[in-house]
N, C-alpha and C positions, 0 to 999 in steps of 0.2 A: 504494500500500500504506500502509495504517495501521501507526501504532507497534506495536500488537499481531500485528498481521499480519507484520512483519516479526522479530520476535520468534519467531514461529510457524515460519518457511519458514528461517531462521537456526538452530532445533532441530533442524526434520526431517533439514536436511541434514548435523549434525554424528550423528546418529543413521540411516546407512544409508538417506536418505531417506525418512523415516516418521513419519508422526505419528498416535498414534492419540487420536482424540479423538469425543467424540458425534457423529453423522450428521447431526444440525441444527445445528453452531456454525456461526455468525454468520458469523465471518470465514475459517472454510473453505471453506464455499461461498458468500462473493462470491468467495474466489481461483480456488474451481474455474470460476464463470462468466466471471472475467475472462480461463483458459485458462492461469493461472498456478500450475494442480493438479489433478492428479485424485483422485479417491474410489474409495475398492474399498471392498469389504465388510468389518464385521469380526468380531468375533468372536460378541458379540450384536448383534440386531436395530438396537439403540439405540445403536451402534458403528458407526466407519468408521476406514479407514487415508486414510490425505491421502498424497501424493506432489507435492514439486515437478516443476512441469516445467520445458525449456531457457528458453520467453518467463518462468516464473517468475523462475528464474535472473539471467535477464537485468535483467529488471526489478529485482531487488534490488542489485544491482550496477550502478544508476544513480540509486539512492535511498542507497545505503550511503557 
């Protein structure tokens, strides 16, 4: 994880695990391809909700 990236998965999870942010950031989906997030839809087209997951977790918590 990059400094921004963990920045990122550091919000979601002080915020109900959520992050909503555009559907092409950069560093949301390298996390979701790394399997350290997933993507749901969100409100418009141009939207997505990010969620960490447990390897997220984990991973942040061997970088932190």
């Amino acid at each position: 994880m990059n400094k921004n990236q963990i920045g990122c998965v550091e919000h979601a999870l002080r915020n109900q695990n959520r992050f909503y942010a555009s559907a092409d950031d950069k560093d949301w989906n390298d996390l979701v391809e790394k399997g350290y997030a997933t993507k749901h839809p969100g409100w418009e087209d141009s939207m997505a909700y990010f969620r960490v997951t447990g390897s997220g977790k984990k991973a942040l918590s061997e970088v932190d």
